[in-house]
C-alpha positions as CSV (number, residue, x, y, z in Angstrom):
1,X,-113.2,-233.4,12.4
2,X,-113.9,-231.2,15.1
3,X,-111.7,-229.3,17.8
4,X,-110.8,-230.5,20.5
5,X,-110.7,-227.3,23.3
6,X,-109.9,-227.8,26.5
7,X,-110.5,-225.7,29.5
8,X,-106.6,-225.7,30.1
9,X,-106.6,-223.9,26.6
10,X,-109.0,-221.9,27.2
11,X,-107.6,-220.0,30.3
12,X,-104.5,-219.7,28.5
13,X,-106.3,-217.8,25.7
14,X,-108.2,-215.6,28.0
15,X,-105.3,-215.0,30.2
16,X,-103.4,-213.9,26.3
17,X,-106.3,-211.3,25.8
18,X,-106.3,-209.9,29.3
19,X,-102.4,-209.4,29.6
20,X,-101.2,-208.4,26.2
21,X,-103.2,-205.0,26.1
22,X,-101.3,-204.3,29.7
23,X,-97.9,-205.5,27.6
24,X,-98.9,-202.7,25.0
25,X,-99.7,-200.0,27.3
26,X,-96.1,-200.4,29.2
27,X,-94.5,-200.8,26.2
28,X,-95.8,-197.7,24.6
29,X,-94.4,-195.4,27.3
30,X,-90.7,-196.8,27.0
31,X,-91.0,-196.3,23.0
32,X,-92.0,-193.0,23.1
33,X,-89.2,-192.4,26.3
34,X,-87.1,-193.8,23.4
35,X,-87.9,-192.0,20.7
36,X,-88.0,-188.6,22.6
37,X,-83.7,-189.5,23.7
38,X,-82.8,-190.8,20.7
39,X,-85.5,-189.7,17.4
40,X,-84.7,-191.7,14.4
41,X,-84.2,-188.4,12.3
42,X,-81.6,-187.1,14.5
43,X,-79.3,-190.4,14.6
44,X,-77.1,-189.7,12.1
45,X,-76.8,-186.2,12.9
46,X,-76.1,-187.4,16.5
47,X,-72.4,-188.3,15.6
48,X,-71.0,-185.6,13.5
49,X,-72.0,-183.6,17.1
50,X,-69.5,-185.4,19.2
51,X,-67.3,-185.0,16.6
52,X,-67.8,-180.9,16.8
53,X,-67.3,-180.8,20.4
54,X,-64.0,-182.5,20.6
55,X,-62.1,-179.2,18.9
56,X,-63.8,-177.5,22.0
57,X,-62.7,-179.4,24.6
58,X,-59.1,-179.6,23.3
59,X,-59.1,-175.8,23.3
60,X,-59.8,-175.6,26.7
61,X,-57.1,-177.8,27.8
62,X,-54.6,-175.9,25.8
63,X,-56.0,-172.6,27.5
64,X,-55.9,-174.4,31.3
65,X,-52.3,-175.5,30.6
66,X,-50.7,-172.7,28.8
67,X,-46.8,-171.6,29.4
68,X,-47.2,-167.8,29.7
69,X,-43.8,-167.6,30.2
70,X,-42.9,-169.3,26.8
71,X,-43.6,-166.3,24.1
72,X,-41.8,-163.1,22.8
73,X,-42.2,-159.6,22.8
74,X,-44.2,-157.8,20.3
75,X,-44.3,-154.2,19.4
76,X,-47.6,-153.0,20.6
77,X,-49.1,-149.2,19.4
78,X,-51.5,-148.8,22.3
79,X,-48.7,-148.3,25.3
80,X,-49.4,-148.6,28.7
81,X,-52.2,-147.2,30.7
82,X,-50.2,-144.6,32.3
83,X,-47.3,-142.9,31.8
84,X,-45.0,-140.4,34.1
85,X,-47.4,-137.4,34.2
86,X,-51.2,-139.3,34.6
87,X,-49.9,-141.6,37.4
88,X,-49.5,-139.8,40.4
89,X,-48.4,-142.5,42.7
90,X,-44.9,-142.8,40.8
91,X,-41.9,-142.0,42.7
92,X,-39.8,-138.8,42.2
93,X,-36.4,-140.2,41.9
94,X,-38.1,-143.1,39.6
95,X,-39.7,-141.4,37.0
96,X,-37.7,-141.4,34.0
97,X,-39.8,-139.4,32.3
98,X,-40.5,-136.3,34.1
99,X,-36.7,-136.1,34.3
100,X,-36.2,-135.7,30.6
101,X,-36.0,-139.3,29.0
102,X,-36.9,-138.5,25.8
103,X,-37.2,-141.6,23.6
104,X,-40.9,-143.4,24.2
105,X,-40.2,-146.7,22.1
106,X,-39.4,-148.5,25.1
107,X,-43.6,-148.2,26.3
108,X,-44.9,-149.9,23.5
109,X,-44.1,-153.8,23.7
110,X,-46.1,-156.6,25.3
111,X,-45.5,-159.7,26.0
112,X,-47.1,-162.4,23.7
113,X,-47.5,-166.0,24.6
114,X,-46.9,-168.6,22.1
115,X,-49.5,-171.0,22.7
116,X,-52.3,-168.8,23.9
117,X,-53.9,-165.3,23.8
118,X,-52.9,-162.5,26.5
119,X,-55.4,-160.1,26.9
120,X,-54.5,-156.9,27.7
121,X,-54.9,-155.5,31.8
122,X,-58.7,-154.8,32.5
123,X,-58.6,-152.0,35.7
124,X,-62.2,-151.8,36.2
125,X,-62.5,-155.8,35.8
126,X,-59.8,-156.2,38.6
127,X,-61.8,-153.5,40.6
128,X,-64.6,-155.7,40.7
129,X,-63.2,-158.6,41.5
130,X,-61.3,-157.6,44.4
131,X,-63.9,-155.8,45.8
132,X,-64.1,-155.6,50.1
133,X,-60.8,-157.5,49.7
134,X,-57.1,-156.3,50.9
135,X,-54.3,-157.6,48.6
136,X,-50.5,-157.1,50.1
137,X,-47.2,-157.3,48.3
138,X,-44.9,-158.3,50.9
139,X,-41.0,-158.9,49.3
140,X,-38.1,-156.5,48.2
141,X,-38.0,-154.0,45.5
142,X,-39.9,-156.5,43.4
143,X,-42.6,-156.7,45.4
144,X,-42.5,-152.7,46.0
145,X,-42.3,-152.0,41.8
146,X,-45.5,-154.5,41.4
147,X,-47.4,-152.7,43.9
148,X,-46.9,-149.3,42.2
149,X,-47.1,-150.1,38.3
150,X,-50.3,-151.9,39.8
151,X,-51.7,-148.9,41.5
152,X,-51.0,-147.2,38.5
153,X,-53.1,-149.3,36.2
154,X,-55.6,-149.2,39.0
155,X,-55.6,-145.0,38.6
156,X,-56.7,-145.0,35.3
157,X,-59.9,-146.0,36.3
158,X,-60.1,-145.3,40.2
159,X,-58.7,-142.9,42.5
160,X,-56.5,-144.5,45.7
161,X,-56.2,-142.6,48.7
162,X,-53.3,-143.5,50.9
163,X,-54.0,-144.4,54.3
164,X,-50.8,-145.4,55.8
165,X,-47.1,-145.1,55.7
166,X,-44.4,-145.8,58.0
167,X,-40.6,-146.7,58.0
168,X,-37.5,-144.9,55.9
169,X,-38.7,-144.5,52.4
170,X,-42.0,-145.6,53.4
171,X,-41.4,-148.9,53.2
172,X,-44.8,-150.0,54.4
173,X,-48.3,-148.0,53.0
174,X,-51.5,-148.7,52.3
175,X,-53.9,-147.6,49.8
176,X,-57.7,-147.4,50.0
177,X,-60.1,-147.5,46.8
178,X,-63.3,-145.7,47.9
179,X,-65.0,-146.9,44.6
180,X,-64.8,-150.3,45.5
181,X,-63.7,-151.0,49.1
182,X,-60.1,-152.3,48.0
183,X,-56.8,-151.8,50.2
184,X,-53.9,-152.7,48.3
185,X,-50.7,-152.6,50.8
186,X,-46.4,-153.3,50.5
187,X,-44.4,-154.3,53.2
188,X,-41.0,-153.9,53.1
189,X,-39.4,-157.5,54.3
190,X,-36.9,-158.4,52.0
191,X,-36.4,-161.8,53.6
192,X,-40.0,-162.9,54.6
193,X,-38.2,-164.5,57.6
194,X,-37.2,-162.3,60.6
195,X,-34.1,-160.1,59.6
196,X,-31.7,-157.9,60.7
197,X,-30.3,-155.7,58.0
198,X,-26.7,-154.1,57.8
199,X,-25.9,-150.8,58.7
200,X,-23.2,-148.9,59.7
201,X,-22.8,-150.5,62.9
202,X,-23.5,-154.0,60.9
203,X,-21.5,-154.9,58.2
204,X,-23.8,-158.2,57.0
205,X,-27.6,-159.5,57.4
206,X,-28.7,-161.4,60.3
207,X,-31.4,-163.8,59.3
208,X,-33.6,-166.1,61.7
209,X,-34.5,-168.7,59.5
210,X,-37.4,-170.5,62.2
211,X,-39.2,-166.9,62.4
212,X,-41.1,-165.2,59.5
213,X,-41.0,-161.4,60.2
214,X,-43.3,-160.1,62.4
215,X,-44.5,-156.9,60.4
216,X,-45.9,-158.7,57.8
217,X,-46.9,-161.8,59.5
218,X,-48.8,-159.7,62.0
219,X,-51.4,-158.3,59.4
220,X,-52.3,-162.2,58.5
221,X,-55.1,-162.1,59.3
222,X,-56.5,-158.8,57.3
223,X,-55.2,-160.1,54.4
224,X,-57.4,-162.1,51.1
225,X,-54.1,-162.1,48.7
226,X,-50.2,-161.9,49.1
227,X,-47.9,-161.5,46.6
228,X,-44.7,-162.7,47.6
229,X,-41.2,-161.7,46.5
230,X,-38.2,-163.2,47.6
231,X,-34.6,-163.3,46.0
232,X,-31.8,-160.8,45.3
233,X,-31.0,-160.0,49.0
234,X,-30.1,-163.5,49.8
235,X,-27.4,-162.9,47.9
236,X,-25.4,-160.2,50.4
237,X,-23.5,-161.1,52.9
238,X,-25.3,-163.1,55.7
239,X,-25.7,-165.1,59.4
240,X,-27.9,-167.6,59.6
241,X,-29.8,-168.8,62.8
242,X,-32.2,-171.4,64.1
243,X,-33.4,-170.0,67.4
244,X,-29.5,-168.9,68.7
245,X,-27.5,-171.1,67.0
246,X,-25.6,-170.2,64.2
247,X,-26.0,-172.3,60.8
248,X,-23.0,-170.9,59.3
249,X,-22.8,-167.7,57.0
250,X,-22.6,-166.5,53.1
251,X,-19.7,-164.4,52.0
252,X,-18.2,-163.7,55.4
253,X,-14.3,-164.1,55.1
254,X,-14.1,-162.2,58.2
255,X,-16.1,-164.1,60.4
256,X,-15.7,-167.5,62.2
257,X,-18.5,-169.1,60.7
258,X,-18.8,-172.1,57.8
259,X,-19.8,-170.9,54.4
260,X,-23.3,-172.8,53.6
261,X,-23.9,-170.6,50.5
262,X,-27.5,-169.7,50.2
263,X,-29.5,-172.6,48.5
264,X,-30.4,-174.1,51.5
265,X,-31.4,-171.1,53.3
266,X,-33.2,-169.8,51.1
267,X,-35.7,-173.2,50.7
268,X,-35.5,-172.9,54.4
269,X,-37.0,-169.3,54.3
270,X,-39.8,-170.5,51.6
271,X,-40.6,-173.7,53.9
272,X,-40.9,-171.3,57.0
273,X,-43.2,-168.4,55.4
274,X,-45.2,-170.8,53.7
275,X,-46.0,-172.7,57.1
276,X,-46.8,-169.9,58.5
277,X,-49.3,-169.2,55.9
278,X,-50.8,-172.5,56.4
279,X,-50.9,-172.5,60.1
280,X,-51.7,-168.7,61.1
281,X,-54.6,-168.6,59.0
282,X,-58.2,-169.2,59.8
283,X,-60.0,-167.6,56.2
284,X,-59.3,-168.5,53.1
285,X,-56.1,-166.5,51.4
286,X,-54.8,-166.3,48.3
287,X,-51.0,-167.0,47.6
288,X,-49.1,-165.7,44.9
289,X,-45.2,-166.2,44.6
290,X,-43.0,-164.9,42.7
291,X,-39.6,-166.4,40.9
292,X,-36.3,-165.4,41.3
293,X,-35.9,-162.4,38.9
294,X,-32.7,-162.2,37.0
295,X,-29.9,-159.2,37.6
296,X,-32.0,-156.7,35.3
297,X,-29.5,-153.7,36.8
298,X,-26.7,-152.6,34.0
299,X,-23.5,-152.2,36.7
300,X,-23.4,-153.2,40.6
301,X,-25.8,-152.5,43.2
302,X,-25.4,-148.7,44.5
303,X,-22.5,-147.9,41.7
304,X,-24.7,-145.4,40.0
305,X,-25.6,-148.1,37.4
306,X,-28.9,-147.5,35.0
307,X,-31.6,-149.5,33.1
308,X,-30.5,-147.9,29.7
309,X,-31.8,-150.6,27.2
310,X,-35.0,-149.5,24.4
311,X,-36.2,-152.9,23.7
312,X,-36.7,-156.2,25.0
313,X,-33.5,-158.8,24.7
314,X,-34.0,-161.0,21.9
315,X,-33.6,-164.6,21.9
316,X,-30.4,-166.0,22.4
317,X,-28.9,-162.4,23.0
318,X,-29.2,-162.6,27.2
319,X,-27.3,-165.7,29.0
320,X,-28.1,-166.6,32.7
321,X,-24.6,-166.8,34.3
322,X,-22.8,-168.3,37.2
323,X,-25.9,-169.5,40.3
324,X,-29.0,-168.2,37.6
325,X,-28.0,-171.4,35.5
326,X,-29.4,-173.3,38.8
């Protein structure tokens, strides 16, 4: 019996030899695409990989959204980078030291976090970072104490030359870092918002809660980063304004005015400086604001109280009392 073979079959088995060595040369290309991505020897250990890098990536979540204000303080033996003789830029009638404190234990704590690692102040590091930039502390006495243990730390490794001072006390200076093109300024403006402060013709503030102060806010625009510290003064005696009318008053028994307190005012002052921030600006600028510090003063304000503690409260040994607890 013999074949039959058509010439239907036979242009399908011609057209099979002419396409499937085509089929095989595009097919070798994705294997070998394949096998370079995936190899076969590397399969298994392709999962115990993933696994590995998981630890990783929680660890750098827990770094991102660590509480550094949720730790304790440690005894440290290395102390601080300066002290009352190698700082020059401490003030006379502040330097505890130089006026015969005699215990040192005080120096040597740090603060440790509890959830991550706080590495210890870099000088040189910050130097370098801030480089050609001008970074201002604008606030109260807070803001004035960070600028100078700062320039402290900073003259350990670089000298500042001051540039500028002006007002009682020199309330506003300026310091210049040759080494690395830095100004690092304070201005006194212990309401952020335009101010008057009492004197002996004044016996309360006057505070213009619409306006920020124009010493600061005037120097905007030189600025890359502002500190800013706000607080204790808004708890003084006080008038409140929008433009010239009068909100009402804190603490003035004397006065015709309704008591408002100083909650209110003092998110209005926050609202006002920040929106001037926002609005005044045309570079970028770095914002940094302080929180409401506690009363850290042993006694009242101007009664010749002192800071007399040696170590750091322990838990449960400091309460926040009366308007802290809010």
């Amino acid at each position: 019996m013999g074949t039959k073979f058509t010439f239907k079959d036979h242009s399908h088995h011609f057209l099979t030899k002419k396409l499937l060595p085509f089929a095989l040369y595009a097919l070798i290309p994705l294997l070998l695409f394949r096998l370079y991505i995936h190899p076969i020897h590397s399969f298994k250990e392709h999962v115990p990989q993933i696994k590995e890098q998981v630890p990783e990536q929680n660890k750098i979540v827990e770094i991102a959204s660590c509480d550094y204000t949720n730790g304790n303080w440690v005894p440290d033996k290395l102390g601080p980078l300066y002290n009352g003789t190698s700082c020059n830029t401490i003030k006379e009638g502040q330097n505890c030291i130089s006026h015969g404190r005699a215990d040192m234990g005080f120096l040597y704590w740090r603060w440790k976090p509890k959830q991550c690692n706080l590495p210890r102040f870099q000088p040189l590091q910050f130097l370098n970072i801030l480089s050609n930039k001008h970074l201002a502390f604008v606030g109260d006495s807070m803001a004035r104490n960070q600028l100078e243990s700062l320039l402290c730390l900073l003259s350990s490794v670089s000298s500042p030359v001051l540039v500028y001072r002006d007002g009682d006390d020199n309330k506003f200076r300026k310091w210049h870092f040759p080494s690395h093109n830095l100004n690092v300024s304070v201005f006194w403006s212990p309401f952020l918002v335009k101010g008057v402060e009492k004197n002996v013709n004044l016996d309360h503030n006057k505070l213009f809660l619409d306006s920020i102060d124009g010493r600061w806010g005037g120097e905007l625009d030189d600025m890359d980063m502002v500190v800013l510290s706000l607080g204790h003064w808004y708890l003084h005696p006080a008038v409140y304004y929008e433009g010239n009318t009068i909100l009402g008053c804190h603490y003035c028994p004397g006065l015709n005015h309704t008591e408002i307190g100083f909650y209110d005012v003092f998110r209005k002052a926050w609202r006002t400086t920040l929106d001037a921030l926002l609005r005044r600006r045309e570079k970028p600028l770095d914002v940094i604001v302080t929180t409401f510090s506690p009363s850290h003063f042993e006694g009242e304000w101007d009664k010749a109280g002192a800071c007399p503690k040696r170590s750091p409260l322990k838990k449960g040994r400091g309460r926040l009392r009366g308007w802290m607890k809010r």
